[in-house]
Backbone and ligand atoms as CSV (ligand in chain L), in Angstrom:
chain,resi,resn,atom,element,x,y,z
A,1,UNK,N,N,89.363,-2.542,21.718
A,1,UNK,CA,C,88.743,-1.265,22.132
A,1,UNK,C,C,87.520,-0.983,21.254
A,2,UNK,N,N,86.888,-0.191,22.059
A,2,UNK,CA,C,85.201,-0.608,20.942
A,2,UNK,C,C,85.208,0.573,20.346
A,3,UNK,N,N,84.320,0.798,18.946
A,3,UNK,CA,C,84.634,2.198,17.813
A,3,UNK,C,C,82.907,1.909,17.929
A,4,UNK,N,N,82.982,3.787,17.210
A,4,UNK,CA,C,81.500,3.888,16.603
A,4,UNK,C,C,81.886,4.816,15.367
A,5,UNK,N,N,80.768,4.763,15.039
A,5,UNK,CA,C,80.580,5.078,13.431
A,5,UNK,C,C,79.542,6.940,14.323
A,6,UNK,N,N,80.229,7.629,13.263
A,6,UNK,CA,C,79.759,9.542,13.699
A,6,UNK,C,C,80.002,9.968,12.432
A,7,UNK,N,N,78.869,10.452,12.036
A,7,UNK,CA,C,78.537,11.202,10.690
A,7,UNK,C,C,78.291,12.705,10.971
A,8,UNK,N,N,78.883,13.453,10.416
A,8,UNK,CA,C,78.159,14.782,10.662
A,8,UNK,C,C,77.360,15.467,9.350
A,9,UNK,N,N,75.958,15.529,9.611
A,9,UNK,CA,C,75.361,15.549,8.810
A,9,UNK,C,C,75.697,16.685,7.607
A,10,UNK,N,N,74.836,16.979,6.832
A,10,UNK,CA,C,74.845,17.887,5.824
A,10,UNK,C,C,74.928,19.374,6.534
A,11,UNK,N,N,73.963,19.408,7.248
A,11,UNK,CA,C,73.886,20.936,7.907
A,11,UNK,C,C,74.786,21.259,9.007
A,12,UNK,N,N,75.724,20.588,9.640
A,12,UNK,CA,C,76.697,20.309,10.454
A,12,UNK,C,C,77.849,21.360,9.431
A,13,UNK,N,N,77.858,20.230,8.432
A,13,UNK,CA,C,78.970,20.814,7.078
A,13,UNK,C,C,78.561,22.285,7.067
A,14,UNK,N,N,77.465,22.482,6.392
A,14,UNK,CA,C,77.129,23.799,5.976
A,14,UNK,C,C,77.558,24.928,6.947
A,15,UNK,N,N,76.963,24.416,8.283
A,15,UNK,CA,C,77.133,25.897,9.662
A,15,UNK,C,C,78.354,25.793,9.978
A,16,UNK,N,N,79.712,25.070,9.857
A,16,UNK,CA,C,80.763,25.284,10.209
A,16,UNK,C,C,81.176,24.515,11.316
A,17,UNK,N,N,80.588,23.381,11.351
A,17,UNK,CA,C,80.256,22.892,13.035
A,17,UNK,C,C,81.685,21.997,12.866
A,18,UNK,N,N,82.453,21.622,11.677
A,18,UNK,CA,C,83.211,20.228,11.572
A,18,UNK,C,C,84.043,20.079,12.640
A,19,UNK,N,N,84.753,21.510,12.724
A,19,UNK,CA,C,86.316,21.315,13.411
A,19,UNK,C,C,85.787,21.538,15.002
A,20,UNK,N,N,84.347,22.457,15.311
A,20,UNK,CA,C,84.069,21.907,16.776
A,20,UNK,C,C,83.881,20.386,17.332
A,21,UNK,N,N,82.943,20.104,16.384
A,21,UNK,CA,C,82.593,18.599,16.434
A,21,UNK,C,C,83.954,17.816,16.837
A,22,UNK,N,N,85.002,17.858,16.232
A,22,UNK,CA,C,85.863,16.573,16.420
A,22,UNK,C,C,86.420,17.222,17.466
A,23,UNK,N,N,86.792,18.610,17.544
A,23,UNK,CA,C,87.459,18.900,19.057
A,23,UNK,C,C,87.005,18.178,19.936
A,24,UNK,N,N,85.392,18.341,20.200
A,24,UNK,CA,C,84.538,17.481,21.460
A,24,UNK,C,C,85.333,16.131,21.394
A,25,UNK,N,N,84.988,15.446,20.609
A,25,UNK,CA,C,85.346,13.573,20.496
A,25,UNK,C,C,86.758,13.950,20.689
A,26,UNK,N,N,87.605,14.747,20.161
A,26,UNK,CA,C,89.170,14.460,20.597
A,26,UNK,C,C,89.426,15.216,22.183
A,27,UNK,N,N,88.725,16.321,22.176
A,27,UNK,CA,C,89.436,16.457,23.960
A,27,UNK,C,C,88.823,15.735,24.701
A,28,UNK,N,N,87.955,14.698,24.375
A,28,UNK,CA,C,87.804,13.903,25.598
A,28,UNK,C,C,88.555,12.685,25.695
A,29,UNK,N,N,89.244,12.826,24.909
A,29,UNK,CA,C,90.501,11.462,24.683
A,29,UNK,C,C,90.159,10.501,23.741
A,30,UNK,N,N,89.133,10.709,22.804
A,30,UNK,CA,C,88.635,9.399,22.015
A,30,UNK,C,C,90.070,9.579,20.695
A,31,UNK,N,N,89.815,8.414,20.255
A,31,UNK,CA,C,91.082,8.212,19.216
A,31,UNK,C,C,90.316,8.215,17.830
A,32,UNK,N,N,90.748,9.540,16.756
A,32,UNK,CA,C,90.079,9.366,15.842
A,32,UNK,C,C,90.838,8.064,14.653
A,33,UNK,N,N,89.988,7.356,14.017
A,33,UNK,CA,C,90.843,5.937,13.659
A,33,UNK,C,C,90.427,6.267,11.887
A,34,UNK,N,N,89.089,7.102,11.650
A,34,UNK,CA,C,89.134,7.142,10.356
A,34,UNK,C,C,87.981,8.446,10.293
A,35,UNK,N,N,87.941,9.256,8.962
A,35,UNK,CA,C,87.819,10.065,8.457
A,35,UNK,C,C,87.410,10.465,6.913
A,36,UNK,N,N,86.349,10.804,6.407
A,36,UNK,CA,C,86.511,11.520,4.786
A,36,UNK,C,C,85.292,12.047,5.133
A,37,UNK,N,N,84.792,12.828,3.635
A,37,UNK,CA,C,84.258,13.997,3.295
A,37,UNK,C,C,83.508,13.047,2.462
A,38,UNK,N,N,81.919,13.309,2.053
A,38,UNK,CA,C,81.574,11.907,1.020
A,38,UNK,C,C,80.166,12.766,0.897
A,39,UNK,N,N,79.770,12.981,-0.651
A,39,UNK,CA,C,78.454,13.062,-0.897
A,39,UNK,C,C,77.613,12.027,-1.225
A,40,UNK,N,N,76.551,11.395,-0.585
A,40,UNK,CA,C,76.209,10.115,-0.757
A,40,UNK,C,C,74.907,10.215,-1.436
A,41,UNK,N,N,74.370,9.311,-2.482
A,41,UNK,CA,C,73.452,8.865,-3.306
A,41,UNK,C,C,72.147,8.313,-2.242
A,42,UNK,N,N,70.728,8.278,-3.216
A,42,UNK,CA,C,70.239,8.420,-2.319
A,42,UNK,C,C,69.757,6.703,-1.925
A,43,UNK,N,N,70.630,5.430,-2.202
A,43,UNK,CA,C,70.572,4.492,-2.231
A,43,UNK,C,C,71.564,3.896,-1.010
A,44,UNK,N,N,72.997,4.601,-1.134
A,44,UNK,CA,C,73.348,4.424,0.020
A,44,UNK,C,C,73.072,5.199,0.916
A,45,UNK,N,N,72.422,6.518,1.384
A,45,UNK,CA,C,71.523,6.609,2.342
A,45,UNK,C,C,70.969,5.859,2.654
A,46,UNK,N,N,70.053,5.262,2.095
A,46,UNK,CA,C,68.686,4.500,2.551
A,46,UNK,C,C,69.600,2.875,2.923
A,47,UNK,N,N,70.671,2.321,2.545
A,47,UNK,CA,C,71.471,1.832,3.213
A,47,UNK,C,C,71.694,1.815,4.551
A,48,UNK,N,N,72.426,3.376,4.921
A,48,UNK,CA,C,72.725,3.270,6.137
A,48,UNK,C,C,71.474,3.455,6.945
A,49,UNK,N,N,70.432,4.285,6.725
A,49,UNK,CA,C,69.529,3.846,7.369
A,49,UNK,C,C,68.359,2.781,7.346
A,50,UNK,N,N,68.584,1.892,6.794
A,50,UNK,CA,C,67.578,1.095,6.223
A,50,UNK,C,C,66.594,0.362,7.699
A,51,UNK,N,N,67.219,0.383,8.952
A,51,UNK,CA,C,66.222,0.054,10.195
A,51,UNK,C,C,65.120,0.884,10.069
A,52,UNK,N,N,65.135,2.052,9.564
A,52,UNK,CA,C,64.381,3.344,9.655
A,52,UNK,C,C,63.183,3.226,8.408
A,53,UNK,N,N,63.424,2.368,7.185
A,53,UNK,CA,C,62.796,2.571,6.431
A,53,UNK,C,C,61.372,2.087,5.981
A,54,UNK,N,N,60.931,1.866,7.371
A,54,UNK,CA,C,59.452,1.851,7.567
A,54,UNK,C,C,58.699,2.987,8.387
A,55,UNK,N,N,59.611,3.980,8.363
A,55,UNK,CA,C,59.148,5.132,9.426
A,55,UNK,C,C,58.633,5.810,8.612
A,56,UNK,N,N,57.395,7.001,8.988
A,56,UNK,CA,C,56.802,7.869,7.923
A,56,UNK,C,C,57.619,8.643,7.877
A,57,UNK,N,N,59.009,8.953,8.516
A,57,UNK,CA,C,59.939,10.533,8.056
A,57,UNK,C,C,61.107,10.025,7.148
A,58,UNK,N,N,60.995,8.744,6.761
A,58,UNK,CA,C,62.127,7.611,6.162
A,58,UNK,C,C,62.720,8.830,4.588
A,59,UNK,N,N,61.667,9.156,3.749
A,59,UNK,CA,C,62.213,9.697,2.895
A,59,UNK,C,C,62.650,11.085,3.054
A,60,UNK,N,N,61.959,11.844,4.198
A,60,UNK,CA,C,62.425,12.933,4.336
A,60,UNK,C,C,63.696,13.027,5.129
A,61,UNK,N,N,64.150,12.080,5.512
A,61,UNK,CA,C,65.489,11.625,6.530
A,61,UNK,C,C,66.412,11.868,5.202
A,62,UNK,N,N,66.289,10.830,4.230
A,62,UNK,CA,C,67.033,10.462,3.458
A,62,UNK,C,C,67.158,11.436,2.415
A,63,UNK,N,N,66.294,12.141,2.222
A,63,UNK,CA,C,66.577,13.741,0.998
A,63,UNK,C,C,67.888,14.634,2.022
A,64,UNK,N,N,67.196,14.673,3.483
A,64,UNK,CA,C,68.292,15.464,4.414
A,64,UNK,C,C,69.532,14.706,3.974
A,65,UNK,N,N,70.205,13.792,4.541
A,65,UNK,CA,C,71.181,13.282,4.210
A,65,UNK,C,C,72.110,13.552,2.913
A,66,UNK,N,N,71.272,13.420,2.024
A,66,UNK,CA,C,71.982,13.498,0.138
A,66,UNK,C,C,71.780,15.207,0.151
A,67,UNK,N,N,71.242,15.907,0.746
A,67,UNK,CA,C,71.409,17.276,0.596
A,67,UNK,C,C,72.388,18.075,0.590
A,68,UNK,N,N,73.838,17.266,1.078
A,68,UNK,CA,C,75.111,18.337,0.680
A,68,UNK,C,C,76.137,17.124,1.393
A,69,UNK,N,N,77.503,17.665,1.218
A,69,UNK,CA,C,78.457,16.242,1.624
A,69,UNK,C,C,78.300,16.405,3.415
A,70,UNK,N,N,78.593,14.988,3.444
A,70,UNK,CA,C,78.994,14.793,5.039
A,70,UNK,C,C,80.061,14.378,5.565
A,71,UNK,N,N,80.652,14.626,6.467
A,71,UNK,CA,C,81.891,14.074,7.402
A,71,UNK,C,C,81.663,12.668,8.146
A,72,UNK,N,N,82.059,11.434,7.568
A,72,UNK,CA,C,81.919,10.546,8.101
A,72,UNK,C,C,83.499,10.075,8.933
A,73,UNK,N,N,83.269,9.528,10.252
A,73,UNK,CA,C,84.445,9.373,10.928
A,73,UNK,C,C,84.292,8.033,11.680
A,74,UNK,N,N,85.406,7.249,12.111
A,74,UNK,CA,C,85.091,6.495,13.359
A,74,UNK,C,C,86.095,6.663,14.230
A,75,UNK,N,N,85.404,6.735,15.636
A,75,UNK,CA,C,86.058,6.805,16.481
A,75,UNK,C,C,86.233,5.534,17.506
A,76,UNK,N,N,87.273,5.695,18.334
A,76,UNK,CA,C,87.478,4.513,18.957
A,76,UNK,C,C,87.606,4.999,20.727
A,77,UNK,N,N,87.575,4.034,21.646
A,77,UNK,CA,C,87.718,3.992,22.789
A,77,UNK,C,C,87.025,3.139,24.179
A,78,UNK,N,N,87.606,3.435,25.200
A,78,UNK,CA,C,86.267,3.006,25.684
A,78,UNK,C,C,85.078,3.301,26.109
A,79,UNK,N,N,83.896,2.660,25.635
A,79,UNK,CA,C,82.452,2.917,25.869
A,79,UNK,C,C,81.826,3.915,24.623
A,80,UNK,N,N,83.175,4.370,23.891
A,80,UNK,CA,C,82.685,5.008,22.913
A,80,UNK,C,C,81.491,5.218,21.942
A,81,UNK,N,N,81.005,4.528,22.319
A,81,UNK,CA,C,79.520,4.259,21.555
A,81,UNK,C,C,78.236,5.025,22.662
A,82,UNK,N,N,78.575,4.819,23.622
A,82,UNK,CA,C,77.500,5.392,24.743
A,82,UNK,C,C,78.021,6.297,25.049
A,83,UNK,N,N,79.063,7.050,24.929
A,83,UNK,CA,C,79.797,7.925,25.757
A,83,UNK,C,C,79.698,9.071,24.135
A,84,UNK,N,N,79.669,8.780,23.560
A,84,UNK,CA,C,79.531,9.549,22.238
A,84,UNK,C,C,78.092,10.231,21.987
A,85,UNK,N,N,76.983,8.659,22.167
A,85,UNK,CA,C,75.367,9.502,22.232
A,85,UNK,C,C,75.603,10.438,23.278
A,86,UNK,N,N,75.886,10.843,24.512
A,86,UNK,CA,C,75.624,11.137,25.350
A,86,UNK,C,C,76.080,12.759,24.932
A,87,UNK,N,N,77.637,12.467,24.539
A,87,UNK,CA,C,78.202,14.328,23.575
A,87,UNK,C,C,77.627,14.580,22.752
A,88,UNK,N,N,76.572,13.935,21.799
A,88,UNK,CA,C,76.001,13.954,21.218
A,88,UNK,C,C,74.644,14.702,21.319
A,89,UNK,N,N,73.686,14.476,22.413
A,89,UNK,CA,C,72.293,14.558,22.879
A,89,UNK,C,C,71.229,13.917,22.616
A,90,UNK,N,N,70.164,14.452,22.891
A,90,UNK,CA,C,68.961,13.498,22.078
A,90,UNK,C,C,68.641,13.464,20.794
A,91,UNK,N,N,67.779,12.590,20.355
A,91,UNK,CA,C,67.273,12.653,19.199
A,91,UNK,C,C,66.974,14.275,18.391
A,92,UNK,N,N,65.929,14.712,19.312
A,92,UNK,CA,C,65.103,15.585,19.560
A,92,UNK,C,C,66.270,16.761,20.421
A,93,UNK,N,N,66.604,17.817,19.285
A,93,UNK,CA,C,67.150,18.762,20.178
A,93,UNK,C,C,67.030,19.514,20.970
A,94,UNK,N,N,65.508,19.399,21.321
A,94,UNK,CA,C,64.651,20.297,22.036
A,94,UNK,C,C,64.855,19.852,23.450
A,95,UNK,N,N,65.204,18.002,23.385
A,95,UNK,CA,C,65.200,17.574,24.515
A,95,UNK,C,C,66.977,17.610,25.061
A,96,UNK,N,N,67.884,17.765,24.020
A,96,UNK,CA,C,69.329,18.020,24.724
A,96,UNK,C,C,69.572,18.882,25.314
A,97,UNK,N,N,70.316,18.314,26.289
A,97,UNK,CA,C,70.766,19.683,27.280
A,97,UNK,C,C,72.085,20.499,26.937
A,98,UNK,N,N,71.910,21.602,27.238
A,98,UNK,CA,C,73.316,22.451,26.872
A,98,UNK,C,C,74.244,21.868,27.332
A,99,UNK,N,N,75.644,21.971,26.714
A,99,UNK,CA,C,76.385,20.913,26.679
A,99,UNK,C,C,76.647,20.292,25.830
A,100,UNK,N,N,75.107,19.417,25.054
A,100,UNK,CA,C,75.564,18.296,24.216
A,100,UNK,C,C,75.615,18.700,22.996
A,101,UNK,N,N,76.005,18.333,22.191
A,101,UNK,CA,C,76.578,18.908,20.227
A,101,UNK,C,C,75.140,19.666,20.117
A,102,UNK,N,N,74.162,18.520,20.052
A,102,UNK,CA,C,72.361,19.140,19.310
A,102,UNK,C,C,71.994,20.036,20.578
A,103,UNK,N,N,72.591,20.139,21.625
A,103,UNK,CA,C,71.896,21.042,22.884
A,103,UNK,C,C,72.288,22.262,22.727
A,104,UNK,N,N,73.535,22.607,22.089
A,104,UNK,CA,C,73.892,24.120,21.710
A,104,UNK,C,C,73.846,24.722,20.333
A,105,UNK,N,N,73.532,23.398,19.302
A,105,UNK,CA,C,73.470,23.755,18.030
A,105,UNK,C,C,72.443,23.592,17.950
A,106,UNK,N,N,71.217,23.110,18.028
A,106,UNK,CA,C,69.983,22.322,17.217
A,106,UNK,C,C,69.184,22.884,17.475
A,107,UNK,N,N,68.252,22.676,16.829
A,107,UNK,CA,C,66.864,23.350,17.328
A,107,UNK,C,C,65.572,22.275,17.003
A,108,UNK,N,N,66.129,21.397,15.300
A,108,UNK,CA,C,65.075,20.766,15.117
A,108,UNK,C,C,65.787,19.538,14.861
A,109,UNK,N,N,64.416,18.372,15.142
A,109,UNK,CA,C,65.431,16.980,14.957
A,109,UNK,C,C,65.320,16.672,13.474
A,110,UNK,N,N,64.880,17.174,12.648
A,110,UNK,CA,C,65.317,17.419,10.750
A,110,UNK,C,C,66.713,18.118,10.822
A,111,UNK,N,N,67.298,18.458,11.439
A,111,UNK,CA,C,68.247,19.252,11.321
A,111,UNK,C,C,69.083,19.235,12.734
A,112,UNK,N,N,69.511,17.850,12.714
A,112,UNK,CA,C,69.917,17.371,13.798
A,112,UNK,C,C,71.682,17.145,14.005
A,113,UNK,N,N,72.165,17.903,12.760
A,113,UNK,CA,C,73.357,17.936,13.018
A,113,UNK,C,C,74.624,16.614,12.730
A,114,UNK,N,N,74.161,15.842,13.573
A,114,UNK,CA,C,74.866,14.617,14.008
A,114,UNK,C,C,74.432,13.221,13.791
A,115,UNK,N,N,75.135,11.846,13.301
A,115,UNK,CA,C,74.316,11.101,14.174
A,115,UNK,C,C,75.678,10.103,14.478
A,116,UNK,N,N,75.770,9.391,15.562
A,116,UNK,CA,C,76.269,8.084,16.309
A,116,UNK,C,C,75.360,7.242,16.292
A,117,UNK,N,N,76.172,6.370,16.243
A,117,UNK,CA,C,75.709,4.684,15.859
A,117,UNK,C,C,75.133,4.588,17.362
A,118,UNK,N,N,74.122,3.847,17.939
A,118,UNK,CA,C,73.492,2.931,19.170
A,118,UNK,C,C,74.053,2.204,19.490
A,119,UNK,N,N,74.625,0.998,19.252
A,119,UNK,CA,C,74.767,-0.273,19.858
A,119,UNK,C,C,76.339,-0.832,18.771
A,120,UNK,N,N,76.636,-1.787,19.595
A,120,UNK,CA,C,77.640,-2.494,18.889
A,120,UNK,C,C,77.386,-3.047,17.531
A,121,UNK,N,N,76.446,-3.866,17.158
A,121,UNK,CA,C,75.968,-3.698,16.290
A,121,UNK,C,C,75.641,-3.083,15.291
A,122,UNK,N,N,74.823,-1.827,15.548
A,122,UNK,CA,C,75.108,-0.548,14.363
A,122,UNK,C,C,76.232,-0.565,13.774
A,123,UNK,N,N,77.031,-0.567,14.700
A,123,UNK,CA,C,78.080,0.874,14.889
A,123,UNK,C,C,79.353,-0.394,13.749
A,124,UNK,N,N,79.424,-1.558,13.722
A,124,UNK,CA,C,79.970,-2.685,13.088
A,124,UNK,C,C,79.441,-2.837,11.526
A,125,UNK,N,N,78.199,-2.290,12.097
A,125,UNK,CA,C,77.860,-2.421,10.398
A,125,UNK,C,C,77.668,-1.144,9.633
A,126,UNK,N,N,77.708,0.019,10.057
A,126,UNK,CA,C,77.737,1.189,9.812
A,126,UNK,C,C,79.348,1.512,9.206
A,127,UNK,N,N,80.710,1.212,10.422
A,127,UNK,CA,C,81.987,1.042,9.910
A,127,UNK,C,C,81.548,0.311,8.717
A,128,UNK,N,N,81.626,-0.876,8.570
A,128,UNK,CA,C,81.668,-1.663,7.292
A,128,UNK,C,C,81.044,-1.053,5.924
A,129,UNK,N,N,79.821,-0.290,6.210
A,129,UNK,CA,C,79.461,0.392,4.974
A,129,UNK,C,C,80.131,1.534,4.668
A,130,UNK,N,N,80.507,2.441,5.379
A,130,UNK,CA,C,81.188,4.032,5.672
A,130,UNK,C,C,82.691,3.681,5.236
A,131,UNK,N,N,83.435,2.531,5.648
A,131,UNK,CA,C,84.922,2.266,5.117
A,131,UNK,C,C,84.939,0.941,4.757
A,132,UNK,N,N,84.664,0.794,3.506
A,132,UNK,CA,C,84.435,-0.875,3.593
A,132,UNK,C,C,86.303,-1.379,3.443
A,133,UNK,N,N,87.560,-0.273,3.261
A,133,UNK,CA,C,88.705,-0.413,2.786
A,133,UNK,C,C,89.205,-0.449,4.705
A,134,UNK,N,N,88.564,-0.249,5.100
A,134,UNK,CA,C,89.094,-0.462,6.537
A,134,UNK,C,C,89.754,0.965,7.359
A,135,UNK,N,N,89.779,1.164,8.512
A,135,UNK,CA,C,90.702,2.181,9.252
A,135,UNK,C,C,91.974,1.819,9.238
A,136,UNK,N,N,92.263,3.325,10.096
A,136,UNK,CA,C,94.293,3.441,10.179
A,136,UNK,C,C,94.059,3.233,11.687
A,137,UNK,N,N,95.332,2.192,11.864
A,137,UNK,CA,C,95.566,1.429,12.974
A,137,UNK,C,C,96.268,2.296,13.548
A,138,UNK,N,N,96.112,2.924,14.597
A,138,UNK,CA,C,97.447,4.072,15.286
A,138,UNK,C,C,96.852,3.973,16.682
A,139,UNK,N,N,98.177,4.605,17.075
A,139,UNK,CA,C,97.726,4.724,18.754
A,139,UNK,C,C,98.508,6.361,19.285
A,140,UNK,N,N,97.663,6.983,20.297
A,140,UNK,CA,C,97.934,8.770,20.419
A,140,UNK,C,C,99.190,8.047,21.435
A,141,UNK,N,N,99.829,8.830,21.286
A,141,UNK,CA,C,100.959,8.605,22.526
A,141,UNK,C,C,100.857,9.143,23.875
A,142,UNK,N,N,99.309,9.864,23.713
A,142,UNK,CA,C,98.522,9.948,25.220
A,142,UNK,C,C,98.229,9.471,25.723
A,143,UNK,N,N,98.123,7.910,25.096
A,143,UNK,CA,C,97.297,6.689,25.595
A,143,UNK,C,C,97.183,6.329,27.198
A,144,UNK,N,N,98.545,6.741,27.479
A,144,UNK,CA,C,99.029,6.383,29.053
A,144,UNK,C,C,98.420,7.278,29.812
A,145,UNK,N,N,97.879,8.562,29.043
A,145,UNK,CA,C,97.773,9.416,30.217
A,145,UNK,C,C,96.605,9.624,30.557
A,146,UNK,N,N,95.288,8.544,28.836
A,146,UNK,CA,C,94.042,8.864,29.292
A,146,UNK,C,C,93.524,7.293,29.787
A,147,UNK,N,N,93.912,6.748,29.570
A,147,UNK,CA,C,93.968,4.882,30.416
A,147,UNK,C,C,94.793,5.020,31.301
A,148,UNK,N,N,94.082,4.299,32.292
A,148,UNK,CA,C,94.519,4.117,33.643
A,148,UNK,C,C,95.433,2.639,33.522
L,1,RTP,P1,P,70.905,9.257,14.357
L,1,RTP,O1,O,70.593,7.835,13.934
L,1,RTP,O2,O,70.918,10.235,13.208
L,1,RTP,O3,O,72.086,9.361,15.278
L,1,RTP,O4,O,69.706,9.725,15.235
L,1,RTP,P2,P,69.061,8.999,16.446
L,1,RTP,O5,O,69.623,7.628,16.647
L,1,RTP,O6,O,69.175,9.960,17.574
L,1,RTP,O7,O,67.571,8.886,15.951
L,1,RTP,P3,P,66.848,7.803,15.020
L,1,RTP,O8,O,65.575,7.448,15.683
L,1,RTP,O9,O,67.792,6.727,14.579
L,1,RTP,O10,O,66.478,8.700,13.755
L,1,RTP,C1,C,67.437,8.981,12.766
L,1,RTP,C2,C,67.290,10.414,12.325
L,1,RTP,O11,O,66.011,10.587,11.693
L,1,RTP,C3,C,65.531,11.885,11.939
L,1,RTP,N1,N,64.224,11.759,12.590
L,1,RTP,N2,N,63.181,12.457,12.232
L,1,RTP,N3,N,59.909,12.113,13.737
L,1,RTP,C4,C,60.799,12.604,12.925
L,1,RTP,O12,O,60.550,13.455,12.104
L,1,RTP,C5,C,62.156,12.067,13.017
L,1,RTP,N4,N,62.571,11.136,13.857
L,1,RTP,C6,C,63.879,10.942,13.580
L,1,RTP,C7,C,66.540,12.600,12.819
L,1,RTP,O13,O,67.430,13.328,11.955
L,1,RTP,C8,C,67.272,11.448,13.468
L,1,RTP,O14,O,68.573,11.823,13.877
């Protein structure tokens, strides 16, 4: 079953957003597989984003980030990775539609709340940096009722 890697940023923490946030990913049946609270340095920032670190907003990304702790999680399911950007919204919260996490919270994409991994890829190497001790193997005993 495929997982992604969902961080909720610093300002997520701050406005109170945590326990909405995972409601979304859990009432739609996703399986949360791992979880912590982590203030990160500004080295492993630039880690997890390091695709980014030729962009001109690269350091101002990365001060956001180390600016207060974040909720890092992975979730599992299927399509979870596309089906997550999508609860998620755009980049640009200006461009999410109500509905999505940044479409009712956001206003600016500095202060974007959220982020999900893109692709299988990311989202493999993002887990690996975020839990390098690995997830908890479990299964909801809803399983039957949200798989067909
Ligand atoms: P994320 O990685 O955080 O889920 O965001 P994303 O895929 O939607 O967007 P990405 O292009 O990977 O950018 C990562 C984060 O950098 C900030 N950003 N600022 N032009 C700008 O000032 C700019 N562009 C991107 C946002 O916080 C974005 O989520």
């Amino acid at each position: 079953m495929e997982q992604t890697f969902i961080m909720i940023k610093p300002d997520g923490v701050q406005r109170g957003l945590v326990g909405e946030i995972i409601a979304r990913f859990e009432k739609k049946g996703f399986c949360l597989r791992g979880m912590k609270m982590a203030s990160v340095d500004k080295s492993f920032a630039g880690k997890h984003y390091q695709d980014l670190s030729t962009k001109p907003f690269f350091n101002k990304l990365v001060d956001y980030i180390i600016s207060g702790p974040v909720v890092a999680m992975v979730w599992e399911g299927k399509n979870v990775i596309a089906t997550g950007r999508k609860i998620i919204g755009m980049t640009n919260p200006s461009d999410s539609a109500p509905g999505t996490i940044r479409g009712d919270f956001a206003i600016e994409m500095g202060r974007n709340i959220i982020h999900g991994s893109d692709s299988v890829e990311s989202a493999r190497k993002e887990i690996a940096l975020w839990f390098p001790d690995g997830t908890v193997n479990w299964q909801s005993s809803l399983h039957g009722w949200i798989y067909e």
